[in-house]
C-alpha positions, 0 to 999 in steps of 0.5 A, a space after each residue: 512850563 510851557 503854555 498850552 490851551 485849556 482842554 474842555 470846560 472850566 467848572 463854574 465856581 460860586 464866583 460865577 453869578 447869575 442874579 436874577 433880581 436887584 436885591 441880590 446885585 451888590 450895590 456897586 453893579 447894580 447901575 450895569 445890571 440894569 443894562 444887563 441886556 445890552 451887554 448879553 441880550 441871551 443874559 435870561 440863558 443864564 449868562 455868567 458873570 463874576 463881579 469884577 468882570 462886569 466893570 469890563 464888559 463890552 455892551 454887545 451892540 458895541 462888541 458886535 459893531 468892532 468885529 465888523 469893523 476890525 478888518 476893515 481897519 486893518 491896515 497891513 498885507 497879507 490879510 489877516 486870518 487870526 484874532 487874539 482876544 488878549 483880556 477876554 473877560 467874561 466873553 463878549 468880544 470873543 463871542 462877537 468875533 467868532 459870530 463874525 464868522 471872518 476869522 479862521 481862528 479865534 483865541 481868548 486869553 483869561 488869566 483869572 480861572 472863574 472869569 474864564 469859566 465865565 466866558 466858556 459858558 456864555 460862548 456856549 450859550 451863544 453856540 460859538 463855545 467850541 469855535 474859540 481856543 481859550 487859554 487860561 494865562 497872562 496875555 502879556 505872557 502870552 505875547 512875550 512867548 509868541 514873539 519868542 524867535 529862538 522857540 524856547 519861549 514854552 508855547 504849545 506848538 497849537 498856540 503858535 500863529 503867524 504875526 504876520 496874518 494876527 490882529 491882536 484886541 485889547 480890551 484891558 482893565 482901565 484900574 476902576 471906574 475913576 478914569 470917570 472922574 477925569 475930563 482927559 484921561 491920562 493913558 499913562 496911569 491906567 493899571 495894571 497896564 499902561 499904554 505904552 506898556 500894552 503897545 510895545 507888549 502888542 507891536 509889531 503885530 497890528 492891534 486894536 485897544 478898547 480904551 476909555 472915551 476920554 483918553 489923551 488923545 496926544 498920547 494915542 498919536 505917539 503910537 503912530 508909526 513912522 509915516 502911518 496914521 491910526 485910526 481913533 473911533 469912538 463907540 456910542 449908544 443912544 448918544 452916548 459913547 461907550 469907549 474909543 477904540 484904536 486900529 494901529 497898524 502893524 510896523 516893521 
């Protein structure tokens, strides 16, 4: 089946949250709802959010500050003129890129329906809705067609970018909150994706990987290409780091 964008707007399904109060926040989200206007400074324009999709929100100052930074870490000629958005989640980085206003295209990939309905709306609450392509799919999917030489791969002839002016963001699940628990964190159990499952999924393109702040930083130096260096910087606020992010160039 061939993989194409999503036409206009998912509905909102009861999945899609908006808690006004602490009493309604399960338990569990309620520490992030407190921080609920550094993920979405607009989050009183009825910002949407299903309960996983908190977990995985990038606060906006830090969103704000990797598009800034993201072609300036861009390491390859020609410049790059596409950002793919591969685990969009509820939108925040999406909607960051596209209020950079330094890509001619923007691309999100969601696979679940009510997350990516989610992040629809709150792009349309920030004014940038109609500036992104959404696609409701797997990115790692995604990926595999892109790459797809021989064209059979069934993405929609909309989808097809050149590789060669693509930076590629990932922002994937880290599997919880347990990563927490762990001085160095081992990149190698992160579920449902690995990292080297997300590197060889991403390369050769050039891509940036939103990882916890204590991941092994000797398993990130293997991702280096032959005779290249990446480059590692961590995110803070007030103090205190929200996450790293890795810039790795394109290779051959």
């Amino acid at each position: 089946m061939t993989l194409r964008p999503v036409e206009g707007t998912l509905p909102l399904t009861e999945e899609c949250h908006h808690y006004e109060d602490v009493d309604e926040v399960p338990w569990d989200l309620q520490k992030y709802w407190h921080q609920r206007y550094s993920i979405f400074s607009f989050y009183d324009y009825d910002i949407r959010l299903t309960d996983d999709a908190w977990f995985g929100v990038t606060p906006e100052p830090v969103a704000h500050k990797i598009a800034e930074d993201i072609l300036s870490h861009s390491h390859s000629n020609p410049q790059k003129t596409t950002i793919i958005d591969l685990f969009a989640g509820a939108g925040g980085n999406s909607i960051a890129f596209a209020l950079s206003e330094k890509w001619d295209r923007v691309i999100a990939i969601e696979k679940d329906a009510a997350t990516l309905a989610c992040a629809q709306h709150n792009a349309a609450v920030y004014g940038v809705a109609d500036t992104i392509t959404w696609v409701h799919g797997d990115s790692l999917d995604f990926l595999a067609r892109l790459k797809d030489r021989e064209g059979k791969g069934g993405l929609d002839p909309s989808l097809q970018v050149d590789p060669a002016r693509t930076c590629l963001f990932a922002s994937p699940p880290w599997g919880g909150v347990s990563y927490q628990d762990q001085d160095v964190f081992d990149l190698s159990t992160m579920e449902p994706y690995n990292l080297a499952t997300l590197h060889d999924a991403c390369r050769p393109m050039g891509h940036a990987l939103y990882l916890p702040r204590t991941s092994d930083l000797r398993q990130i130096a293997k991702l280096a290409p032959a005779g290249r260096k990446i480059e590692v910087v961590q995110y803070c606020m007030e103090g205190a780091s929200k996450a790293m992010v890795v810039y790795i160039p394109a290779s051959e």
